[in-house]
N, C-alpha and C positions, 0 to 999 in steps of 0.2 A: 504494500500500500504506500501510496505517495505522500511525503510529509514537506510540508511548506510552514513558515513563521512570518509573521504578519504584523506589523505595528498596531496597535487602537489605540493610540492615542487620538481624540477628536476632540476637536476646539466647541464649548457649549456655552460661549459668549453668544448674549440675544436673545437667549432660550427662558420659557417659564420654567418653574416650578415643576409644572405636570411633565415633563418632559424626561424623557432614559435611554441612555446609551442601551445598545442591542446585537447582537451580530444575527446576520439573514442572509439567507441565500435564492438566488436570484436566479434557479433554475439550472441549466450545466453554463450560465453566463458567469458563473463564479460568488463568491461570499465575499462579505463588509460590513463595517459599521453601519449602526443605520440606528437612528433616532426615532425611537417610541413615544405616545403620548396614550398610554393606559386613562382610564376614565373622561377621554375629552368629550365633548358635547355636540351631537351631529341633530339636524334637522332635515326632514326631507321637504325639497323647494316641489308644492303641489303642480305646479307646470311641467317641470322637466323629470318628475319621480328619481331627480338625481342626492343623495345627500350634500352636507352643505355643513360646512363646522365656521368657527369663530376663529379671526387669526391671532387676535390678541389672547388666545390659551396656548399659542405656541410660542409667539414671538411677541418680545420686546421690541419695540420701534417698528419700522414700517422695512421689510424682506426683499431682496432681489429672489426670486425665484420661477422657476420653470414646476409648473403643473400635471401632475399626467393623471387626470380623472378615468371613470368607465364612461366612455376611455377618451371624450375629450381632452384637449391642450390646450393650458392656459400660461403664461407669461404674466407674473405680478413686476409694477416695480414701482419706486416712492411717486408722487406729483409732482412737476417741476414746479407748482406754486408750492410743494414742503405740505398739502394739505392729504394727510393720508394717503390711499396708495391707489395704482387704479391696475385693471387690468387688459388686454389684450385677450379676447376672444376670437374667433374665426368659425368657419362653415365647412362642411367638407362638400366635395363637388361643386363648386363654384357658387351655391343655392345661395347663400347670400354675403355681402360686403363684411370686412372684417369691424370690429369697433373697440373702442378703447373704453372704457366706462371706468366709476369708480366700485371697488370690492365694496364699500360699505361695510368694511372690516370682516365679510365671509366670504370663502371663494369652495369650490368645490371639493369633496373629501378625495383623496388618495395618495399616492405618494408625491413627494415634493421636493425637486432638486434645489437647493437652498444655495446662491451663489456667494460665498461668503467676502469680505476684507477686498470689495471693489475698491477703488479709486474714486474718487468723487467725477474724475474727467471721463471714464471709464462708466460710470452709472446714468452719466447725461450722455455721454455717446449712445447708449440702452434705451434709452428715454427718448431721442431723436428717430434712432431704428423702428419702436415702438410705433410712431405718428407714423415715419414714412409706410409703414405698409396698411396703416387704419384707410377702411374705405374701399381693399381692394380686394378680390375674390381669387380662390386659393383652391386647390385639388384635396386639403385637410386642414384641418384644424393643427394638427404636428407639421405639416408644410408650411404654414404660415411663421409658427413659433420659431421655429428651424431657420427662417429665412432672417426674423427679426435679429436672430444670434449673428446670423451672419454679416447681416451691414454694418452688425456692430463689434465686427473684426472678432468673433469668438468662434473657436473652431474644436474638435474633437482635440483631446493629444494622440499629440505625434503628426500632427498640419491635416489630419482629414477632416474633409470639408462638412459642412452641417447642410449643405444641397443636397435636394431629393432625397429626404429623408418625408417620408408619407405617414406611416404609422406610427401611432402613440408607442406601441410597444417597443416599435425598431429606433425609436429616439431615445428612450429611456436603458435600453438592453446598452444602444453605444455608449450614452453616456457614463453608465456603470460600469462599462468596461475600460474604456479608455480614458472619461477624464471631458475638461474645456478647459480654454489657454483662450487668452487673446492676445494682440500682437498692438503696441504702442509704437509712438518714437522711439522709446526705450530698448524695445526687443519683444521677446514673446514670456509670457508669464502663465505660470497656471494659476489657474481659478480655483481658491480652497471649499470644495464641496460637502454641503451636507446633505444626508439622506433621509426626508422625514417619510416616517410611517402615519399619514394621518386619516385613516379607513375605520370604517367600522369592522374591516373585512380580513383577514390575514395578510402578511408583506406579499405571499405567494398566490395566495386566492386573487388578490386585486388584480393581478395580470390574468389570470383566470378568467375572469371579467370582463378585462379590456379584450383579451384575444378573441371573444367569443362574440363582443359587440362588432370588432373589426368583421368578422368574417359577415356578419350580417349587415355590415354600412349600405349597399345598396338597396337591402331593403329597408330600411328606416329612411335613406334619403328620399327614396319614392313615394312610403307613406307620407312622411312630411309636409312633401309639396303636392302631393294628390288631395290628402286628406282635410276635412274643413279646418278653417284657425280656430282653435281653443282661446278661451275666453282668456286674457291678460293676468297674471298674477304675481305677487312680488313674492322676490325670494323670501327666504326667513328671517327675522329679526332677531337675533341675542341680547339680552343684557350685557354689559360691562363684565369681562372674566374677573380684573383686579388680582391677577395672581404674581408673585413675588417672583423676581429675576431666580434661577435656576442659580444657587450654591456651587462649584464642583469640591467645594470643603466636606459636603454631608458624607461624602464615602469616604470608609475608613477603613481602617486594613489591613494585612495584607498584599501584595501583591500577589494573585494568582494567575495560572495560565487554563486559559480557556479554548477547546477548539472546536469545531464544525464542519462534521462532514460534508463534501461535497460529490454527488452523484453523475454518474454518465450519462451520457443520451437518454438511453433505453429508461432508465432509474428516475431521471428528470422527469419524462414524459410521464412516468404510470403516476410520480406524485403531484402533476397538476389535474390525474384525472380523478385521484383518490383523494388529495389533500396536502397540504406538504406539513412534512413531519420531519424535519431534522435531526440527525443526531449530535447533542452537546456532548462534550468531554473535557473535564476537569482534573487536572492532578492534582493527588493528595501525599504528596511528601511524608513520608514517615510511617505508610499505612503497614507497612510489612512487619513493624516490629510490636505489633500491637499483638497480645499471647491469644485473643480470645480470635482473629482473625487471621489465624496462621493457616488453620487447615481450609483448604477448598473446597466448594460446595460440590456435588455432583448435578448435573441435570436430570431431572425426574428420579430422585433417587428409590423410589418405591411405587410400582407398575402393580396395582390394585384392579383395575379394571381394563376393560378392551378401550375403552375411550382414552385411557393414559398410553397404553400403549400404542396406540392409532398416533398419537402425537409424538411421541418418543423413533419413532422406527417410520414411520408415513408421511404425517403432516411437515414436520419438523425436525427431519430426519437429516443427519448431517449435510449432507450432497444438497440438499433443498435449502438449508439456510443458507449456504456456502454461495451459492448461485444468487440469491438475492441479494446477499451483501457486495457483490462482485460490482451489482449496478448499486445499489441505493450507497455503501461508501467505498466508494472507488478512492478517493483522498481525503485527506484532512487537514484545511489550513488550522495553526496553533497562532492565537493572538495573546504577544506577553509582554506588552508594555500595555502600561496607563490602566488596566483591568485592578481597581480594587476588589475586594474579599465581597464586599456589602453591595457594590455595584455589579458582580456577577449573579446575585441572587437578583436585583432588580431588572436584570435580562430576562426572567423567568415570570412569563402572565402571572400575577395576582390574582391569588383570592380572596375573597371577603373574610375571609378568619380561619380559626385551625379549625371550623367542621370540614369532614372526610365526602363529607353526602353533596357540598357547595362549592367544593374545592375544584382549580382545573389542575389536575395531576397529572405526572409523569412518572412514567415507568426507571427505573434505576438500577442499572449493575455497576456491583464494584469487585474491582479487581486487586492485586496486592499494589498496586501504582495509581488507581485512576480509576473515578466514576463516570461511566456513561449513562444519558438520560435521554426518554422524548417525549413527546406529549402525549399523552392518550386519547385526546381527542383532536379534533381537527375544525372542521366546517360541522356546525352540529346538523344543519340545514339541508346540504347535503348527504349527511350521515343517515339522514333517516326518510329521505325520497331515497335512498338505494341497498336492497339486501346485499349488492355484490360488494358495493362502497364501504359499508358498515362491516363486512368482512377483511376486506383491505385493510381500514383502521386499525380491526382488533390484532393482525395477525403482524403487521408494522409496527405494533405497541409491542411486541413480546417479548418478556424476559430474552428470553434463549437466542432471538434475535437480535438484542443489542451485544449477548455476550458474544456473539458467534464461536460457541461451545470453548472460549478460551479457560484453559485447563486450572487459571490463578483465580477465578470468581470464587471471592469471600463473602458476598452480600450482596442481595436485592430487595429492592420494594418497591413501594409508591412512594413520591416525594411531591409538594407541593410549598408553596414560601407564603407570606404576607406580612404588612405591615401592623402593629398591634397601637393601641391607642397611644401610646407617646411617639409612633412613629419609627420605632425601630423593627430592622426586617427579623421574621422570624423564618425556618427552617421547619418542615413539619415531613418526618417519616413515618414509616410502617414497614413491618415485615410481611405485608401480603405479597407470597410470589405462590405460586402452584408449583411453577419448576425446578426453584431452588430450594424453598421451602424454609428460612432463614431462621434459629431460635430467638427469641426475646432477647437472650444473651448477647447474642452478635448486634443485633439493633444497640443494644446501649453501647457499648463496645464502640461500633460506627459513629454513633450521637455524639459520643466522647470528641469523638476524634475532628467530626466537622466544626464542634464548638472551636476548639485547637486553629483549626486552619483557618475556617473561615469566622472565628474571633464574634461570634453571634449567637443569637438564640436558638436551642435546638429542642421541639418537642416532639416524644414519639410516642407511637401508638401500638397494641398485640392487637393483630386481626388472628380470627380462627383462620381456619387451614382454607386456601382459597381455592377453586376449584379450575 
């Protein structure tokens, strides 16, 4: 397996409060930082059935930024009168003229390339681009945005061009992959990029979305202009957020190393049709000298019924996990700078508290080095319009699958995190595994030791024997 190491350090000047570093993965286009906004506030705008959040719960001050909704493309950037921010909308198929309007402090939910530490000469060149293309009609809403980058001398890195670029997806796919630079008197500079997650919907689901809008654009463009005009309605109105400039003091720590598998082709595709479910991996320094955690678990250590053994020898039978992990981790970048102890749990969805019945869990194996985790669930939405989908989930969640029968597995469970009323993050296990089958002993054992590394609260729980 391929092993790569990755800086994370990200600049979180600008940012609210609500706001959390993340690592995601971006389909087989590769993994990176990418900034979370857990509990933000979405409205759905009753004209466009599109949602719609507030940008004052993400940002401080008024954002340069490039947009990729489902799946329009929108382009924010400050007033040249300094009076909050406006945006760049467009048409796709020529239907109608592009327009600049004000956000009115909401602009559409999805992710959001966030152009960071412009130049002021450099933000009004943006701003000039902007106008020059208002008014003029466009083959897509990403054609236009694309084009705006462009007059205003911003280009992919490594000099490729931001022309003809059509889809939301395929502007957003280069962007994550290569990067923008623009090119001054001075010379050519890159653009410090932030990646917001700001969806109600997963980082991976939301392309999900867009691809699926894309492939249907000609028919939406047709109903549109066939169909009568719908009755005029204004987007959604927010209250004032009022939420406090983002600290990077609150995480404390530790330094830890954090990483994220990344899948092939084959691997990419089945988890944008199933859900994407990454695998995290953390090292735990020092786990090996721990006396209650020496001995290794076995897999299925006791074949009581035909169903145990249907799993043991059939479902999940060496050759069969071997094979899925081949796609789903084909590599793993490790990110080991700037990751504190309290900030790696905050990459982990919250739950509303340590109940077990409320919680969004993940599945967890540990090894004499190193836990790996993933979510147990996914798109719930999806999960339950599909028996074959809801199969997917279960069998992508599995103990035996994260260990891929590795011979050092000292512990599994379920694991989930949350913040408790003064705010500090908690850690919440359990030794449910069916496959491992973990004692209460080894849980505390385990509890012990994360307290240790990850310097936090650790509560555990005995489930009976799970099934």
């Amino acid at each position: 397996m391929k092993h790569t190491t990755r800086n994370a350090t990200l600049g979180l000047a600008g940012l609210t409060d609500r706001c959390r570093p993340a690592l995601a993965r971006f389909g087989r286009r590769g993994t990176g930082v990418i900034i979370t906004t857990p509990g933000l506030t979405t409205a759905i705008d009753a004209g466009s059935g599109l949602p719609f959040f507030p940008l004052d719960e993400v940002f401080v001050g008024s954002p340069v930024l490039l947009g990729i909704g489902t799946p329009n493309s929108y382009l924010v950037v400050p007033s040249i009168d300094g009076d909050n921010t406006k945006k760049l909308a467009a048409f796709m198929f020529w239907r109608q003229k592009a327009v600049v309007v004000p956000t009115k402090g909401r602009v559409q939910a999805g992710v959001l390339f966030e152009l960071t530490g412009l130049p002021e000469s450099q933000v009004a060149l943006l701003q000039m681009a902007v106008q020059a293309v208002r008014g003029k009609r466009g083959a897509s809403c990403a054609r236009q945005c694309a084009h705006a980058l462009h007059l205003a001398n911003f280009r992919l890195g490594g000099g490729r061009s931001l022309e003809r670029i059509y889809r939301p997806s395929r502007l957003a796919s280069l962007i994550w992959r290569f990067g923008l630079e623009y090119e001054d008197a001075t010379g050519v500079h890159p653009v410090a990029l932030r990646v917001i997650h700001a969806s109600p919907t997963g980082f991976g689901d939301h392309f999900v979305g867009v691809w699926k809008r894309e492939a249907n654009a000609a028919c939406r463009a047709a109903e549109k202009q066939y169909r009568k005009r719908r009755p005029t309605t204004k987007p959604p109105i927010f209250e004032p957020a009022k939420l406090p400039a983002l600290n990077p003091e609150r995480w404390t720590g530790p330094v830890v190393e954090i990483g994220i598998a990344r899948s092939n082709r084959l691997g990419a595709n089945l988890t944008f049709l199933a859900g994407q479910k990454p695998v995290y991996v953390a090292k735990l320094p020092g786990l090996a000298a721990i006396p209650a955690l020496r001995m290794p678990l076995k897999p299925f250590p006791v074949i009581k019924d035909k169903v145990t053994w249907l799993k043991r020898h059939v479902l999940f039978a060496r050759p069969v996990i071997t094979l899925i992990n081949r796609s789903r981790v084909a590599a793993i970048d490790w990110y080991v700078d700037g990751l504190k102890a309290d900030m790696a749990i905050d990459m982990l969805t919250p739950s509303p508290s340590a109940d077990h019945d409320t919680a969004t869990l993940y599945n967890c194996v540990v090894t004499s080095s190193e836990m790996r985790l993933t979510a147990l669930h996914t798109n719930e939405t999806r999960d339950q319009q599909s028996k074959l989908i809801h199969r997917l989930n279960w069998v992508a969640a599995k103990h035996v699958l994260l260990s891929d029968y590795d011979p050092n597995v000292v512990f599994a469970c379920e694991l989930w995190a949350y913040r408790d009323s003064n705010g500090q993050p908690v850690l919440c296990i359990n030794n449910n595994s069916g496959t491992y089958k973990p004692s209460p002993e080894r849980m505390e054992a385990f509890a012990g030791h994360l307290r240790q590394v990850f310097g936090v609260q650790v509560q555990t729980f005995t489930m009976g024997e799970a099934i």
